[in-house]
LOBATI-569249 format. One line per field, with one value per atom (N, C-alpha, C, CB): residue in one letter; atom name; x, y negated, z negated. Coordinates in steps of 0.05 Angstrom, whole numbers, plus 5000, padded with zeros to 4 digits. Glycine has a CB too. Layout:
% LOBATI-569249
type = A,...
atom = CA,...
east = X,...
north = Y,...
up = Z,...
% end
This chain:
% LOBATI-569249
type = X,X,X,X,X,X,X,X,X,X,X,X,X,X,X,X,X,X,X,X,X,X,X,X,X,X,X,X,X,X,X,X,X,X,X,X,X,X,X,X,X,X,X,X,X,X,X,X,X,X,X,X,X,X,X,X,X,X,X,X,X,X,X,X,X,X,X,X,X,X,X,X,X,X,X,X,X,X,X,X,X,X,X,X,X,X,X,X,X,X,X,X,X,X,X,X,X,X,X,X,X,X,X,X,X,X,X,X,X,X,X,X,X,X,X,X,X,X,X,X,X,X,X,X,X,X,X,X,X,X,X,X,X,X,X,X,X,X,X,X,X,X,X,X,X,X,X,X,X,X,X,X,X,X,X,X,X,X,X,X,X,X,X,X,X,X,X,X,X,X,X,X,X,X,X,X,X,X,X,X,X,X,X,X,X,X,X,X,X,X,X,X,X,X,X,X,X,X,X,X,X,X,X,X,X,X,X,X,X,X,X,X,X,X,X,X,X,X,X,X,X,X,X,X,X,X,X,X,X,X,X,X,X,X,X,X,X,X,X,X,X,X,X,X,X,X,X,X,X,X,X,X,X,X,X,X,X,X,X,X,X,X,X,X,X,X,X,X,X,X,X,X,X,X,X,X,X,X,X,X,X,X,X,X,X,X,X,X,X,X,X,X,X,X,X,X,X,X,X,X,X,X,X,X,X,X,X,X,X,X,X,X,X,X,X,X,X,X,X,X,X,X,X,X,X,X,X,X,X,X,X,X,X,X,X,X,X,X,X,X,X,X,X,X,X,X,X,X,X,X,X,X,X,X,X,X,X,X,X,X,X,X,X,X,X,X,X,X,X,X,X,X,X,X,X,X,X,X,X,X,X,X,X,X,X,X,X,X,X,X,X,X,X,X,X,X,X,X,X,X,X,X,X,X,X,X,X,X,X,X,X,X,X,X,X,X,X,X,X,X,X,X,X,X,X,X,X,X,X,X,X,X,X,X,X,X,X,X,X,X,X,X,X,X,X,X,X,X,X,X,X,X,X,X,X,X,X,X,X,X,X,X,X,X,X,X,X,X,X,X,X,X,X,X,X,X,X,X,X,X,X,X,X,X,X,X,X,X,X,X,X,X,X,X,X,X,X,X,X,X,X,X,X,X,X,X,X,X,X,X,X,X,X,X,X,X,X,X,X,X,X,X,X,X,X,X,X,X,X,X,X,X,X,X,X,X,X,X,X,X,X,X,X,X,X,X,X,X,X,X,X,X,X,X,X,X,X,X,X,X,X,X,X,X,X,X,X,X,X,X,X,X,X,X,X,X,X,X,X,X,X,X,X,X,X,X,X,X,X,X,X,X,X,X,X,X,X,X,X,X,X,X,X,X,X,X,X,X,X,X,X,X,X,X,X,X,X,X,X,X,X,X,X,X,X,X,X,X,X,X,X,X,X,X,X,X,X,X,X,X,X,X,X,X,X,X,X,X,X,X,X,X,X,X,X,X,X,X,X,X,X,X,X,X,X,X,X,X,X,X,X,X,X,X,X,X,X,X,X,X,X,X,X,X,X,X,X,X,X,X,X,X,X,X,X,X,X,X,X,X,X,X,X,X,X,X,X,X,X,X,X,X,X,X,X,X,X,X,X,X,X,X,X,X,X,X,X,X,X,X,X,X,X,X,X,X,X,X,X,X,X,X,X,X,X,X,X,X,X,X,X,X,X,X,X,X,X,X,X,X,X,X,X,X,X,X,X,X,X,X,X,X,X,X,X,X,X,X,X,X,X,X,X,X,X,X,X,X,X,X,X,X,X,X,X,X,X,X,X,X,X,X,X,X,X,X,X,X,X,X,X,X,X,X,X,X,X,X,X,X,X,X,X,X,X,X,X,X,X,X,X,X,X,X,X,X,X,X,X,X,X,X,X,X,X,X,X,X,X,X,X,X,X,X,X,X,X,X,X,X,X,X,X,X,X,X,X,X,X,X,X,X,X,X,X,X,X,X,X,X,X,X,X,X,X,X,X,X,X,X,X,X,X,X,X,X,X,X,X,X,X,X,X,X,X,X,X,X
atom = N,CA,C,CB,N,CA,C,CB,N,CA,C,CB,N,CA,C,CB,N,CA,C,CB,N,CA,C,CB,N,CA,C,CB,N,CA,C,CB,N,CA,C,CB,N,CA,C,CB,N,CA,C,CB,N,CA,C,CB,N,CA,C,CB,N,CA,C,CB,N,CA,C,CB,N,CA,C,CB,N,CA,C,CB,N,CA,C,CB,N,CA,C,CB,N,CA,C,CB,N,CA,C,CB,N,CA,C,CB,N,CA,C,CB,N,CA,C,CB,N,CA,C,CB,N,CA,C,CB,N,CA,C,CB,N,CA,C,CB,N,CA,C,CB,N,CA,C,CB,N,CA,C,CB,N,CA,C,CB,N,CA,C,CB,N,CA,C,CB,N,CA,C,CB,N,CA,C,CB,N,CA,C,CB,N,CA,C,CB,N,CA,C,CB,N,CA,C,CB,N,CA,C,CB,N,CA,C,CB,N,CA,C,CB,N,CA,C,CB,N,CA,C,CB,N,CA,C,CB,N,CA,C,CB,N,CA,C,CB,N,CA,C,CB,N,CA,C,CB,N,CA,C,CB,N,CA,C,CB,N,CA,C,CB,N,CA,C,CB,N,CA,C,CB,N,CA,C,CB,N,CA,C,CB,N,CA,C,CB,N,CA,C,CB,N,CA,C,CB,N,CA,C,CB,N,CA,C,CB,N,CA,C,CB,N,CA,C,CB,N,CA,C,CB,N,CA,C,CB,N,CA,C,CB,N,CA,C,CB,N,CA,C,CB,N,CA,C,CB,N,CA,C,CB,N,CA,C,CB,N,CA,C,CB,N,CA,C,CB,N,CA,C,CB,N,CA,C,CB,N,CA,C,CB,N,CA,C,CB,N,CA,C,CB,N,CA,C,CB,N,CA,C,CB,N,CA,C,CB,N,CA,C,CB,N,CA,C,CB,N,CA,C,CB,N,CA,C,CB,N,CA,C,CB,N,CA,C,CB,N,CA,C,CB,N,CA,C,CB,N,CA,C,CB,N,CA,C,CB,N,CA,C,CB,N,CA,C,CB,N,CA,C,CB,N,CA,C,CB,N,CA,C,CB,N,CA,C,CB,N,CA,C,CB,N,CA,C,CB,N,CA,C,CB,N,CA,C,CB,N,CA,C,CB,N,CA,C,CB,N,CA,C,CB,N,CA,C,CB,N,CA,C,CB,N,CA,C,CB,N,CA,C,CB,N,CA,C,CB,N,CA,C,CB,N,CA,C,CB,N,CA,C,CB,N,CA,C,CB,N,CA,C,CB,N,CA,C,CB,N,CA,C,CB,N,CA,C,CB,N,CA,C,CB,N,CA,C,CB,N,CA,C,CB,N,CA,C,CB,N,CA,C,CB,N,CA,C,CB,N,CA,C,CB,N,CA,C,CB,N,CA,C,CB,N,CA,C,CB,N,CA,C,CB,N,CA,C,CB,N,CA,C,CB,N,CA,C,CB,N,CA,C,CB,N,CA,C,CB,N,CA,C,CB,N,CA,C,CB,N,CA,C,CB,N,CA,C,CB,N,CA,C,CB,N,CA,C,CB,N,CA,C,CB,N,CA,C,CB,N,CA,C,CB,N,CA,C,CB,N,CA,C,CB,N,CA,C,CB,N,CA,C,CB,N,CA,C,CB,N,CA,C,CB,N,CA,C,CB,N,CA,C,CB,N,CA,C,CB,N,CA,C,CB,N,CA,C,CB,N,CA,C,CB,N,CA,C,CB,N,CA,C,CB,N,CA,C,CB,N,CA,C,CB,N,CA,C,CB,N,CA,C,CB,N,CA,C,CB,N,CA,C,CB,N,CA,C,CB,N,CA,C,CB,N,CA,C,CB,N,CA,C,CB,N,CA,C,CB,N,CA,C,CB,N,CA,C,CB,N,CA,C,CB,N,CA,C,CB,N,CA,C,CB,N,CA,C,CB,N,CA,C,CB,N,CA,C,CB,N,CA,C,CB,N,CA,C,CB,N,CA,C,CB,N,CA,C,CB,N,CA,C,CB,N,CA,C,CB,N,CA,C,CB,N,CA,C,CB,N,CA,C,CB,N,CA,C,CB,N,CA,C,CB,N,CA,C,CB,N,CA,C,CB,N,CA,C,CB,N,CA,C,CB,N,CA,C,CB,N,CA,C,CB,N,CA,C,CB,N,CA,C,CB,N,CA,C,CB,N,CA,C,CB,N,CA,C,CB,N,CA,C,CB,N,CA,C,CB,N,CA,C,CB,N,CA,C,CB,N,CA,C,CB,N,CA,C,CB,N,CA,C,CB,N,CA,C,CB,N,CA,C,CB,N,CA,C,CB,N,CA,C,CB,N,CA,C,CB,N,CA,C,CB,N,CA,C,CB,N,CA,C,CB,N,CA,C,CB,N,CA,C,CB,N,CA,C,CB,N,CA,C,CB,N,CA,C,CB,N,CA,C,CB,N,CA,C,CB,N,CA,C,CB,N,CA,C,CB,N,CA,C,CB,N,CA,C,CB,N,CA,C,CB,N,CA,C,CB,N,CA,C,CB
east = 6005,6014,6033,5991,6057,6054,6085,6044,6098,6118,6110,6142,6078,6084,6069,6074,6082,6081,6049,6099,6039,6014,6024,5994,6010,6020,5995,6019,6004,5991,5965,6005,5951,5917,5920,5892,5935,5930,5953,5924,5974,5983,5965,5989,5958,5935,5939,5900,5935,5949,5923,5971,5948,5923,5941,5915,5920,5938,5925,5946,5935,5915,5897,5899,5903,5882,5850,5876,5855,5843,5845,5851,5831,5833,5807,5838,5816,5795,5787,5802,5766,5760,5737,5751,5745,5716,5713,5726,5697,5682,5672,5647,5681,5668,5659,5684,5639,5626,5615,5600,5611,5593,5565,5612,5541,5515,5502,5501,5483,5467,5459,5439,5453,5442,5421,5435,5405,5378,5360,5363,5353,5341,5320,5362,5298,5283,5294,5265,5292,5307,5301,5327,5278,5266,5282,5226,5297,5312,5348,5306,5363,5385,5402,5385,5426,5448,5458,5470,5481,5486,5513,5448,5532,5545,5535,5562,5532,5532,5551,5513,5563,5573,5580,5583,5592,5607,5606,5642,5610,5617,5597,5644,5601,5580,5591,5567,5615,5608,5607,5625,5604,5583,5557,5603,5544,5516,5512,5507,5530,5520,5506,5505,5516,5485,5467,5471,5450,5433,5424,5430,5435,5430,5441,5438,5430,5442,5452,5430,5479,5497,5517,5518,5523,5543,5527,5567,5513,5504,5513,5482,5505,5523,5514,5522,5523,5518,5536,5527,5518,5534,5540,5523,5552,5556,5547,5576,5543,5539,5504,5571,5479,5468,5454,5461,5483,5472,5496,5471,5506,5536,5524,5571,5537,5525,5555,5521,5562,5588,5584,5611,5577,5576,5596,5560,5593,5619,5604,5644,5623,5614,5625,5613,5625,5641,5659,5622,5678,5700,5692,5723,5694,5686,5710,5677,5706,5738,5723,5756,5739,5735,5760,5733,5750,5771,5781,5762,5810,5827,5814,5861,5812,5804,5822,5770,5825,5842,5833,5845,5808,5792,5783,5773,5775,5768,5738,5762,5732,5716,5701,5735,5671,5662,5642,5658,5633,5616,5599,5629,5580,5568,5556,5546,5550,5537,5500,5551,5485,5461,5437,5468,5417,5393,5381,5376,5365,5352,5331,5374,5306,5274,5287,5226,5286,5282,5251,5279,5260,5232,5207,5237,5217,5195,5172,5215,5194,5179,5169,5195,5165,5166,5137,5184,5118,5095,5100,5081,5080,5083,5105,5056,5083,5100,5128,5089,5130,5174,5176,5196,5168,5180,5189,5168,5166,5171,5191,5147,5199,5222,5242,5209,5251,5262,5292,5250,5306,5322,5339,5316,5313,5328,5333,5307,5354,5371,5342,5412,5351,5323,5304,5310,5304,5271,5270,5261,5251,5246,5250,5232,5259,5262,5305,5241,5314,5342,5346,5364,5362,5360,5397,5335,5409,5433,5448,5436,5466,5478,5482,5499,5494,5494,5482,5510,5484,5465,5461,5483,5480,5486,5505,5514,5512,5535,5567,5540,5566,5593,5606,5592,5575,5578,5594,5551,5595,5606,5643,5606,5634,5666,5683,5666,5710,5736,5736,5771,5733,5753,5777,5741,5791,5825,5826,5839,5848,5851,5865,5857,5855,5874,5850,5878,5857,5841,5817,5856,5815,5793,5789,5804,5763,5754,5738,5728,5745,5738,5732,5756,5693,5683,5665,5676,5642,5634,5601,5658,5577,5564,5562,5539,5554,5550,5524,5559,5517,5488,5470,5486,5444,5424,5396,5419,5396,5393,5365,5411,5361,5327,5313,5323,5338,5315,5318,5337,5333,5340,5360,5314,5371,5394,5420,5399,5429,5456,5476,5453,5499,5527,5522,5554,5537,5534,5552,5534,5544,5544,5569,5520,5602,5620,5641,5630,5624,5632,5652,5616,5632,5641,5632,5623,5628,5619,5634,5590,5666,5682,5693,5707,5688,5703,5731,5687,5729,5752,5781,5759,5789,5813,5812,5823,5797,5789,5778,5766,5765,5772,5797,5753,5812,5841,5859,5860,5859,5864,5861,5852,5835,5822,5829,5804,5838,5841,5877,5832,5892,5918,5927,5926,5946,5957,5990,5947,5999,6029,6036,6046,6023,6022,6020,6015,6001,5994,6000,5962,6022,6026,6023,6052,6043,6056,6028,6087,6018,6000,5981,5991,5973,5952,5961,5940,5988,6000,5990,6021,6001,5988,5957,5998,5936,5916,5905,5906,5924,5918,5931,5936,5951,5965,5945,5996,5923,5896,5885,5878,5877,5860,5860,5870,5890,5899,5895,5917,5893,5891,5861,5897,5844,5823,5797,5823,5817,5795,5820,5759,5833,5857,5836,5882,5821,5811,5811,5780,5782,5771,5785,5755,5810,5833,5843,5856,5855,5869,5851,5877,5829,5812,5813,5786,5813,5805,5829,5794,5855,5869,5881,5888,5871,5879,5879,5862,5894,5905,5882,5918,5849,5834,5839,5811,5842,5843,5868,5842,5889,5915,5915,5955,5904,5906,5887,5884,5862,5847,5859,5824,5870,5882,5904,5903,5926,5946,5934,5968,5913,5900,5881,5877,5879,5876,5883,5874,5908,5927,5939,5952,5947,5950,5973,5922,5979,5998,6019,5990,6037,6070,6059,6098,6046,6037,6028,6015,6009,5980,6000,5953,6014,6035,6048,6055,6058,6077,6059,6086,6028,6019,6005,6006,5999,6001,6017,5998,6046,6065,6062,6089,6053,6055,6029,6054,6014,5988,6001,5951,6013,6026,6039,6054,6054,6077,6068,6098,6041,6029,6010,6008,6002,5987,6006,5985,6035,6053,6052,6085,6056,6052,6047,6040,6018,5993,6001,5964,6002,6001,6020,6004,6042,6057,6055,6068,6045,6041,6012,6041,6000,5975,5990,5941,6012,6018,6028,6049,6048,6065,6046,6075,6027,6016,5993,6012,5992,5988,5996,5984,6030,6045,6055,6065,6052,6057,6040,6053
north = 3349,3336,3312,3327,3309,3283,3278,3272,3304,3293,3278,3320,3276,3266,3238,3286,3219,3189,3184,3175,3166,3152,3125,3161,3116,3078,3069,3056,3039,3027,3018,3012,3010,3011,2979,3017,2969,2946,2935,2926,2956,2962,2956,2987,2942,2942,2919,2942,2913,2896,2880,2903,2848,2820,2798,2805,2783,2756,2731,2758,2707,2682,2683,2676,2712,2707,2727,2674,2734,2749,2786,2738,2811,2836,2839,2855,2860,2880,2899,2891,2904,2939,2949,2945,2969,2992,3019,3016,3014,3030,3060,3006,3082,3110,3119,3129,3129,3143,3167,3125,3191,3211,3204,3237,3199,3196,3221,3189,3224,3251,3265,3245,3283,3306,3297,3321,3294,3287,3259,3313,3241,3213,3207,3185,3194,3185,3171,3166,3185,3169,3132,3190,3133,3097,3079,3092,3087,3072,3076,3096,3051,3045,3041,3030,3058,3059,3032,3086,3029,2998,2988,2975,2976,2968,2944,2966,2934,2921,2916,2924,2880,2882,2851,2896,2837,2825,2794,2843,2793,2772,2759,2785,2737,2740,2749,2720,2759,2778,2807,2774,2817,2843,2836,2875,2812,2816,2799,2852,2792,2783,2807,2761,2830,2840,2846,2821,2830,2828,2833,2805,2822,2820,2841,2798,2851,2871,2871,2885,2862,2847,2875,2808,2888,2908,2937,2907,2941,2967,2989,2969,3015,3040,3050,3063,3066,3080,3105,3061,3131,3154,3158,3177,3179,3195,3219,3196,3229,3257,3256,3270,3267,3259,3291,3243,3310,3336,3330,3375,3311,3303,3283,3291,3286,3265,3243,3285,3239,3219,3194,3229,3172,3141,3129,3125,3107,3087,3063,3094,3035,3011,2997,3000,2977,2964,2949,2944,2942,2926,2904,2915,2891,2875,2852,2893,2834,2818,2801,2786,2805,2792,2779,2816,2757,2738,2743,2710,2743,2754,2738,2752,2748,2728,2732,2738,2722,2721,2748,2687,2748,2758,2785,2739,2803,2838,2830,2864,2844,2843,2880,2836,2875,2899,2904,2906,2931,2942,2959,2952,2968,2996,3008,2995,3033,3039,3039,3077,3040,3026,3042,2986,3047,3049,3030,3061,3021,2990,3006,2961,2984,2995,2969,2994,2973,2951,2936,2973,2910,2891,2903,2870,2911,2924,2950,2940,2960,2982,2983,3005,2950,2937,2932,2913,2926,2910,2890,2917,2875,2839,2830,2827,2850,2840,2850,2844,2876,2869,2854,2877,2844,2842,2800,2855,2790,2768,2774,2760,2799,2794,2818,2795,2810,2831,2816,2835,2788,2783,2794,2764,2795,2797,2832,2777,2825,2849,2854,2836,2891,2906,2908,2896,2899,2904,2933,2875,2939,2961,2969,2965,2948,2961,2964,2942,2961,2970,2993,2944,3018,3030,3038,3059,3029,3026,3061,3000,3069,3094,3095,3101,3115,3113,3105,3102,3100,3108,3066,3137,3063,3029,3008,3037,3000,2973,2978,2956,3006,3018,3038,3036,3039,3054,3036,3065,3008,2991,3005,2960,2998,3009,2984,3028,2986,2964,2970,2968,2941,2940,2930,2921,2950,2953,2936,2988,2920,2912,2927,2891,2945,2969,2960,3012,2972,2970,2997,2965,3008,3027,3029,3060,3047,3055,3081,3025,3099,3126,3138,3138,3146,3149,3165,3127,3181,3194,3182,3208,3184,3170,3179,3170,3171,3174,3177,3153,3195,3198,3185,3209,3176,3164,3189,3134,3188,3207,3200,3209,3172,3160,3168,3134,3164,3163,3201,3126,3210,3242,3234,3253,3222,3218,3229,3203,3256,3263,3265,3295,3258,3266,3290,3278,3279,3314,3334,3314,3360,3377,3383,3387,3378,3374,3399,3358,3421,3443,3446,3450,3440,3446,3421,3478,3396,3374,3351,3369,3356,3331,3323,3338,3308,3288,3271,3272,3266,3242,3249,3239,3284,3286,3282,3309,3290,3295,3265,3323,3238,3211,3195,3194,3200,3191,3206,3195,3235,3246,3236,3263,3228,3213,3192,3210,3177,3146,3144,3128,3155,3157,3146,3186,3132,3122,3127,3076,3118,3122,3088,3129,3072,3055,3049,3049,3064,3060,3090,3051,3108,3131,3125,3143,3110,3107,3097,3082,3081,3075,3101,3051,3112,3132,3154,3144,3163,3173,3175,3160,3137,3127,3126,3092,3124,3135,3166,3126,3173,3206,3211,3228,3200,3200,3185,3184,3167,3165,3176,3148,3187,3212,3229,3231,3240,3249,3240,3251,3213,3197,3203,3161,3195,3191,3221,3175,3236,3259,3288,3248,3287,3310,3340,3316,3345,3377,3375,3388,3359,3367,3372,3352,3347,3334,3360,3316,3379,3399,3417,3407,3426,3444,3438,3443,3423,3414,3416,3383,3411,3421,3448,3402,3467,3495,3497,3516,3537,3540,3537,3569,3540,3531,3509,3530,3492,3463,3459,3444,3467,3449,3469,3452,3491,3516,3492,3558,3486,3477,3450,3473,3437,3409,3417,3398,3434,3434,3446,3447,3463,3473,3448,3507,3419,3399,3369,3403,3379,3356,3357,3362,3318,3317,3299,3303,3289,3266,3277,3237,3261,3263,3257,3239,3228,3224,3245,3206,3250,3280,3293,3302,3308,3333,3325,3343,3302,3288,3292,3252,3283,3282,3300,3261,3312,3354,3370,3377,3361,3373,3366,3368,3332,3323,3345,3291,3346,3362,3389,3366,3404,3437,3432,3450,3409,3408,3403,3385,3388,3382,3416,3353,3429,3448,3472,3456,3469,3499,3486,3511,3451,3446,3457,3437,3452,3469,3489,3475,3501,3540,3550,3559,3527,3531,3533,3519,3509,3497,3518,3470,3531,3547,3568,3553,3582,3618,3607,3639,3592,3581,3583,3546,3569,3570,3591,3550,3614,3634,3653,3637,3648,3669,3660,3681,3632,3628,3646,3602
up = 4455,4479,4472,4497,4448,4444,4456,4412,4470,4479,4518,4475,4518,4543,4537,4569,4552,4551,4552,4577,4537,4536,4533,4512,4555,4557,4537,4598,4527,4517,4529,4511,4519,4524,4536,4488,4536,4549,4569,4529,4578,4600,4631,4593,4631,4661,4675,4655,4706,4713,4720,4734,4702,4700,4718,4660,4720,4732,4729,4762,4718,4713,4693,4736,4675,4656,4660,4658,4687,4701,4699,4724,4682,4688,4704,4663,4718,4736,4727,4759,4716,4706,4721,4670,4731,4738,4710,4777,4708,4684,4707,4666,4687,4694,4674,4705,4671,4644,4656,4627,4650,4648,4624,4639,4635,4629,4615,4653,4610,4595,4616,4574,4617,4620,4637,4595,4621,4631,4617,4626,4644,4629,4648,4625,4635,4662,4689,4654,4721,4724,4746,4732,4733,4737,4716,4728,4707,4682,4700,4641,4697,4711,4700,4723,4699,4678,4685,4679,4660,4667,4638,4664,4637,4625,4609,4638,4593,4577,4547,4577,4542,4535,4518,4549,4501,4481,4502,4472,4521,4539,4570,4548,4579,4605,4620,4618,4628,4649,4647,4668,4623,4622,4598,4609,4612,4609,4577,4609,4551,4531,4516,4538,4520,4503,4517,4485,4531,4534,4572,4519,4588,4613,4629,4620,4650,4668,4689,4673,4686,4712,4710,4705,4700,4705,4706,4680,4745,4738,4748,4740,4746,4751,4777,4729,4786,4814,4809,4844,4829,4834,4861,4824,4872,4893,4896,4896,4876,4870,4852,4848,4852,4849,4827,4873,4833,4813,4794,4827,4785,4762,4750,4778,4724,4699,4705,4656,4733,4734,4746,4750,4736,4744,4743,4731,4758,4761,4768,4786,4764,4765,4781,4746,4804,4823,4800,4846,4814,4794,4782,4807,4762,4743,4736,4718,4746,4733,4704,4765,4691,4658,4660,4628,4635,4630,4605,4631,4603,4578,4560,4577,4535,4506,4476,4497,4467,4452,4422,4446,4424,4409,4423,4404,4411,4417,4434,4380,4456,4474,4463,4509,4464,4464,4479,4443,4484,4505,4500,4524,4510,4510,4536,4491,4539,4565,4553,4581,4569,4563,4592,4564,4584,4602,4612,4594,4630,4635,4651,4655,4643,4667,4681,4654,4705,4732,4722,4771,4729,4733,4743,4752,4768,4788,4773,4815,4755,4746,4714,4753,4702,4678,4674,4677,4651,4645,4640,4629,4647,4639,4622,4622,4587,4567,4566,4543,4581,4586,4590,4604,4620,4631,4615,4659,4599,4582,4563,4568,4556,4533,4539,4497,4570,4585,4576,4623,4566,4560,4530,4565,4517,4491,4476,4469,4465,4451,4426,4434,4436,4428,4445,4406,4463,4477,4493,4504,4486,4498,4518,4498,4548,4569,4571,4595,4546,4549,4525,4546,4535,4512,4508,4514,4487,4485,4477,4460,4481,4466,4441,4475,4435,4396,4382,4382,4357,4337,4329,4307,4331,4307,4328,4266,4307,4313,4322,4284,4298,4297,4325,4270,4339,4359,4385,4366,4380,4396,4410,4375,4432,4444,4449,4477,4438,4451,4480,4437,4487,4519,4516,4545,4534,4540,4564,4548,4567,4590,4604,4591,4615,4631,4656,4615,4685,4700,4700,4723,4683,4687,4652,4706,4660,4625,4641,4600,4622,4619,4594,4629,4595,4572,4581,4556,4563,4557,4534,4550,4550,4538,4500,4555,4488,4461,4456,4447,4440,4428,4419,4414,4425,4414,4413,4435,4383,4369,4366,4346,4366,4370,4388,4376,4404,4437,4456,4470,4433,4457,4473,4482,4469,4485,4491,4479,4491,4477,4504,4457,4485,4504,4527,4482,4545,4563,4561,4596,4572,4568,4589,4567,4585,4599,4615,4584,4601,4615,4631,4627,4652,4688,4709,4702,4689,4707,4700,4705,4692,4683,4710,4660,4717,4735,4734,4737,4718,4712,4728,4674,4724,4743,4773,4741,4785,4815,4816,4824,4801,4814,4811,4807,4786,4796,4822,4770,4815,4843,4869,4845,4880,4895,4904,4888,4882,4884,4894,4847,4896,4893,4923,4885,4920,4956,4945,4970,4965,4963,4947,5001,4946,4929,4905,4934,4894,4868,4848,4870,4865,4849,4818,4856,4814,4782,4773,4776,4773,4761,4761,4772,4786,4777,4759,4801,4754,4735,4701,4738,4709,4675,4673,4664,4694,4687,4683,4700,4686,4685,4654,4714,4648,4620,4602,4620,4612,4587,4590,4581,4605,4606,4580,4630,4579,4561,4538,4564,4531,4503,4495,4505,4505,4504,4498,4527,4524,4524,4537,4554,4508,4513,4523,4476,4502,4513,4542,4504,4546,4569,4591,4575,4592,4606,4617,4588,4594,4592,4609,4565,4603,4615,4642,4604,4647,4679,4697,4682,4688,4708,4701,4716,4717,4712,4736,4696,4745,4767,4795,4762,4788,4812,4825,4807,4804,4811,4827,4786,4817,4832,4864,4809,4862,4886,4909,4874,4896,4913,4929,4899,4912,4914,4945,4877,4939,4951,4977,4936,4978,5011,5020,5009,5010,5014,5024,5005,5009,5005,5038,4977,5045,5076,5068,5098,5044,5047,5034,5036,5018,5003,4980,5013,4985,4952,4937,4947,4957,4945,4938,4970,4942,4936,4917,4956,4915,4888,4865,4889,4863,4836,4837,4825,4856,4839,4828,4855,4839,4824,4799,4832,4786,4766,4753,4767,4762,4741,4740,4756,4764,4759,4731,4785,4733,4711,4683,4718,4684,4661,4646,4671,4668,4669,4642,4705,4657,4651,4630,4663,4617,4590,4570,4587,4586,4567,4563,4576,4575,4571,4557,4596,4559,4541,4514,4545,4499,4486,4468,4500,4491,4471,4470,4482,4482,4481,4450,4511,4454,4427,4402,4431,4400,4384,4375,4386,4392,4384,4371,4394,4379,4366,4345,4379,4330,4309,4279,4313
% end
């Protein structure tokens, strides 16, 4: 895909020192679910590590797809990092959690991946789109992304006649980040469904953009078949 544009990772619109990010992740499979997904991260306003100020919510309640209300962080001169994370609520904690319910390691937070290295960069772009990571301790694994990727159908979603271009370049990380799936997902169901949908100009403008990205592909795999 590399003749199509991928903006820079920190392309995202700030002001005063000020970015906005909403975090989307796809979660596991399957987790207890008295335990509350949740961002955590490098800074106080995602939590230090330690605290659970950034938490997740769905809409859909048979999809491994969460999202986080917007988050404004303050630019730093220095690399900001994050992880997605499990949390027991207070309510549903013992004493002794709930006494060392602050500190990094305690049992009632259970982090993704394996270590340190599993730490993710934040972009100052206004969104982040990820995919939880395995914790191999706890049973934790990535999901199973088949037929339950989301990520096209919420930029889709999100699109006004305002913010086309931008939702563009979020659809062009998409691509950076998570080219297969990306690819998989817009095929001919998808844009068929979209267009017996679609009510506006915008909507029609950035389906054309996925048709066009679509013939890409197909291009791009016949090609490399007949090589």
């Amino acid at each position: 895909m590399s003749s199509w544009h991928i903006p820079n990772d920190n392309e995202g619109v700030y002001a005063d020192g000020i970015c906005e990010i909403t975090f989307h992740v796809h979660m596991p499979n399957r987790f207890d679910r008295s335990l509350q997904p949740l961002v955590l991260g490098s800074v106080r306003e995602l939590g230090t590590w330690c605290y659970p100020v950034v938490k997740l919510r769905q809409n859909d309640t048979n999809s491994t797809y969460w999202f986080s209300d917007p988050v404004k962080i303050c630019i730093k001169d220095h690399p900001i990092y994050y992880k997605y994370a499990l949390y027991l609520p207070k309510k549903d904690q013992s004493l002794f959690d709930i006494l060392g319910d602050n500190v990094l390691g305690s049992s009632t937070i259970v982090m993704e991946g394996n270590s340190e290295p599993c730490n993710r960069l934040l972009s100052y772009r206004g969104f982040q789109y990820d995919v939880w990571k395995t914790n191999d301790a706890k049973k934790l694994y990535s999901p199973d992304l088949n037929k339950d990727y989301k990520f096209v159908d919420v930029v889709y979603e999100s699109v006004t006649s305002e913010n086309i271009k931008e939702k563009i370049m979020e659809f062009q990380m998409l691509l950076k980040y998570h080219p297969s799936l990306t690819a998989d997902a817009v095929d001919m169901a998808l844009i068929r469904n979209l267009v017996a949908t679609s009510r506006e100009d915008y909507q029609r403008i950035f389906i054309c953009f996925l048709l066009a990205y679509h013939i890409y592909v197909a291009q791009e795999r016949m090609g490399n078949q007949t090589r």
